[in-house]
N, C-alpha and C positions, 0 to 999 in steps of 0.2 A: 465711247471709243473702246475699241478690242484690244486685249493685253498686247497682240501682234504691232499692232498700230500706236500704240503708246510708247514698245520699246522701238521701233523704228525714229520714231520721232525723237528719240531720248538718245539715240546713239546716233542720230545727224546732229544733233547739239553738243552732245559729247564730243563727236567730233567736230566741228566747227571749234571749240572751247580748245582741243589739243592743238590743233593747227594754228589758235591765236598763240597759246602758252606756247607751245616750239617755235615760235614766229619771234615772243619776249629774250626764249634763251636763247637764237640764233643772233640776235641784237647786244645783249651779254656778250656772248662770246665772240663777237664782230670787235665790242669795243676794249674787252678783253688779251685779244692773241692778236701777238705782230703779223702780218703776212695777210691774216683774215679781216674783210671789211663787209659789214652791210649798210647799206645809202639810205634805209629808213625802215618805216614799221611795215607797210606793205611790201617792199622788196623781200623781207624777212619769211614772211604770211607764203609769200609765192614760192621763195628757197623751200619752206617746211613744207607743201604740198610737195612739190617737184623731188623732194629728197622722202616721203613717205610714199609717193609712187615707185620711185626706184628703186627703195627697200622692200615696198611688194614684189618686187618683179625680179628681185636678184631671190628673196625666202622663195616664192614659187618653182624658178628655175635652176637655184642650187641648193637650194636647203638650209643656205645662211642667213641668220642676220644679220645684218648690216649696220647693227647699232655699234658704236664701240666699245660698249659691256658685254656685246652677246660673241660667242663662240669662240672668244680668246682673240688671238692675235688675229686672226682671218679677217672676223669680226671688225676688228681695228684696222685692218688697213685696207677692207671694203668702206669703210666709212668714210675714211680719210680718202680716199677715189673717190663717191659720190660728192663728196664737198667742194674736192677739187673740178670735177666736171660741173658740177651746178654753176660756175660763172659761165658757162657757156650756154646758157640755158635761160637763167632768171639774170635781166637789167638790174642792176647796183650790187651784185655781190661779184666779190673780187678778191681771188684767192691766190697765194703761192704755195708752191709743193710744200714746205716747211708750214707755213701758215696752216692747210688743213688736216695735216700730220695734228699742229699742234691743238687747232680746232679740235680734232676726233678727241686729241687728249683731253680738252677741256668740258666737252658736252659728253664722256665718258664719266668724268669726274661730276658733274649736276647732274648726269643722270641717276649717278651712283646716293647723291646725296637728296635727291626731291624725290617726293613719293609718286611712285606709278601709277596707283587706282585711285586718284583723286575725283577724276570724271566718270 
């Protein structure tokens, strides 16, 4: 197998791995913050796709990230929008404006504390 082909394979697993682990802390912090709900592990799995798509696609189109550690407050209250629209989008999560404010607060604070390059 060619080094090309090894790492392609190694960062579709990588990522499948990040999409389960964001799937775990979306379920934390579901059962964590008042306002924020998720109905189960797959509900979770589908919010962390749906919300790492959106993150591509707002880094691409304004140059922000959308995490709530990345670019300060901007950061933080794109986040807290994506969370908030993801009930519209992925079955069993279910947010209030307060709820994903406090969400971003809280998967700010696990992002700040779990290690990045574990995958």
């Amino acid at each position: 197998m060619a080094d090309s082909e090894r790492e392609h394979k190694t960062s579709i697993w990588g990522l499948i791995i990040k999409f389960v682990v964001n799937g775990l802390v979306l379920l934390l912090v579901g059962f964590l913050t008042p306002g924020f709900s998720v109905a189960g592990f797959w509900p979770a799995v589908f919010a962390a796709i749906f919300i790492t798509v959106v993150d591509y696609f707002v880094q691409m189109g304004f140059g922000i990230d959308a995490s709530p550690t990345g670019r300060g407050i901007s950061g933080f209250i794109i986040a807290a929008i994506i969370l908030y629209v993801t009930q519209f989008f992925v079955p069993g999560v279910s947010a209030s404006i307060w709820g994903a404010i406090i969400a971003a607060l809280v998967i700010g604070v696990l992002d700040a504390i779990l290690p990045q390059d574990i995958f």
